[in-house]
C-alpha positions as CSV (number, residue, x, y, z in Angstrom):
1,X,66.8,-52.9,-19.4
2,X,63.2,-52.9,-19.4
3,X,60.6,-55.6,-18.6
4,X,57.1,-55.9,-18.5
5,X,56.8,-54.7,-14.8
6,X,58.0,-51.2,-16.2
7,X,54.6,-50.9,-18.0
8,X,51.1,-51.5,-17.7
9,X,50.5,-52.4,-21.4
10,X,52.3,-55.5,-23.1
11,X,53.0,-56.0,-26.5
12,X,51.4,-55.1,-29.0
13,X,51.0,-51.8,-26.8
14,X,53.9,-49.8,-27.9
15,X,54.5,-48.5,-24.6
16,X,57.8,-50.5,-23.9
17,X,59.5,-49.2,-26.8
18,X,58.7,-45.7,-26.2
19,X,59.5,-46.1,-22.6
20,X,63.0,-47.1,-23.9
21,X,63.1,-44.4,-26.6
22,X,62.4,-42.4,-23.5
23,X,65.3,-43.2,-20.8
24,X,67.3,-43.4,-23.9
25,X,67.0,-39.8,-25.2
26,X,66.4,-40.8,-28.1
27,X,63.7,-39.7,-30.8
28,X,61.5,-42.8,-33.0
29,X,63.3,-41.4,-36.0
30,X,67.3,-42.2,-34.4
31,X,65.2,-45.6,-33.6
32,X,66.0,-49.3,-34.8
33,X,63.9,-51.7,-33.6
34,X,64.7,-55.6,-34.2
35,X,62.2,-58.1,-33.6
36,X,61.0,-61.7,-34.7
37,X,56.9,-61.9,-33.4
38,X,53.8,-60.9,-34.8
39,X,53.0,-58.8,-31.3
40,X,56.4,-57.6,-30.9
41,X,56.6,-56.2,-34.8
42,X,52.9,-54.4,-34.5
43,X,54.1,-52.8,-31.3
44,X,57.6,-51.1,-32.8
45,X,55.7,-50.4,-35.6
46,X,53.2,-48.6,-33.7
47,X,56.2,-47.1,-32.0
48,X,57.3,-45.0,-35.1
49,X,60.7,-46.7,-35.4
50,X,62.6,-47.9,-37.9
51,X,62.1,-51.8,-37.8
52,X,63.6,-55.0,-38.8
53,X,61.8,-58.2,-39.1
54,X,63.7,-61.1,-37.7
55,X,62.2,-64.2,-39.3
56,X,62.3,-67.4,-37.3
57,X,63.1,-70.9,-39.5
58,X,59.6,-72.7,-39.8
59,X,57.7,-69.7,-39.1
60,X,54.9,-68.2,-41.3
61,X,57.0,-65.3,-42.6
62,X,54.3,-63.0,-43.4
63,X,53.7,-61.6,-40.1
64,X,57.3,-59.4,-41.4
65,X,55.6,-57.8,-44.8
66,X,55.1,-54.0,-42.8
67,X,58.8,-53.7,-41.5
68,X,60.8,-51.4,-43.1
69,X,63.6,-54.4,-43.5
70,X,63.9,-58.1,-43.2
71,X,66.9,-60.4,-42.2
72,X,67.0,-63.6,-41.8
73,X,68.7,-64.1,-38.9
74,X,71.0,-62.1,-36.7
75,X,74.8,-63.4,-38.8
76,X,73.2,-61.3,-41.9
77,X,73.3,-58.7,-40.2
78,X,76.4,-59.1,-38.9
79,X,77.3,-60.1,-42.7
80,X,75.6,-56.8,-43.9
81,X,78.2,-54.5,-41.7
82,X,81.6,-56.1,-41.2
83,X,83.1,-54.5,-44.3
């Protein structure tokens, strides 16, 4: 887990998610990134990872037009890989 007191930038820095890329071992390429805010999206982008939009019911969707993919909610997902 890692919070904001593990870095000095917050979102939309994309220091958090490389700091996790980073104790993960893991390079942005082998990277998925879900996330459902403006700041939040902008920062995985900036990351290099592969990211999903998340949109949120009632929320200006356009804020998700730069991910690389866009659910609705978390079930499609879940939809998308049970078979």
């Amino acid at each position: 887990m890692i919070t904001s007191e593990d870095v000095k930038k917050g979102k939309p820095h994309p220091e958090i998610f490389l700091l996790a890329m980073e104790r993960l071992g893991t390079k942005k390429e082998e990277t998925v990134i879900f996330e459902d805010s403006k700041n939040g999206i902008k920062s995985a982008i900036d990351s290099g990872a592969f990211v999903v939009g998340v949109l949120q019911k009632g929320v200006n969707d356009e804020f998700v037009k730069d991910t690389d993919f866009v659910i609705e909610d978390y079930k499609e997902l879940y939809d998308i890989f049970k078979d």
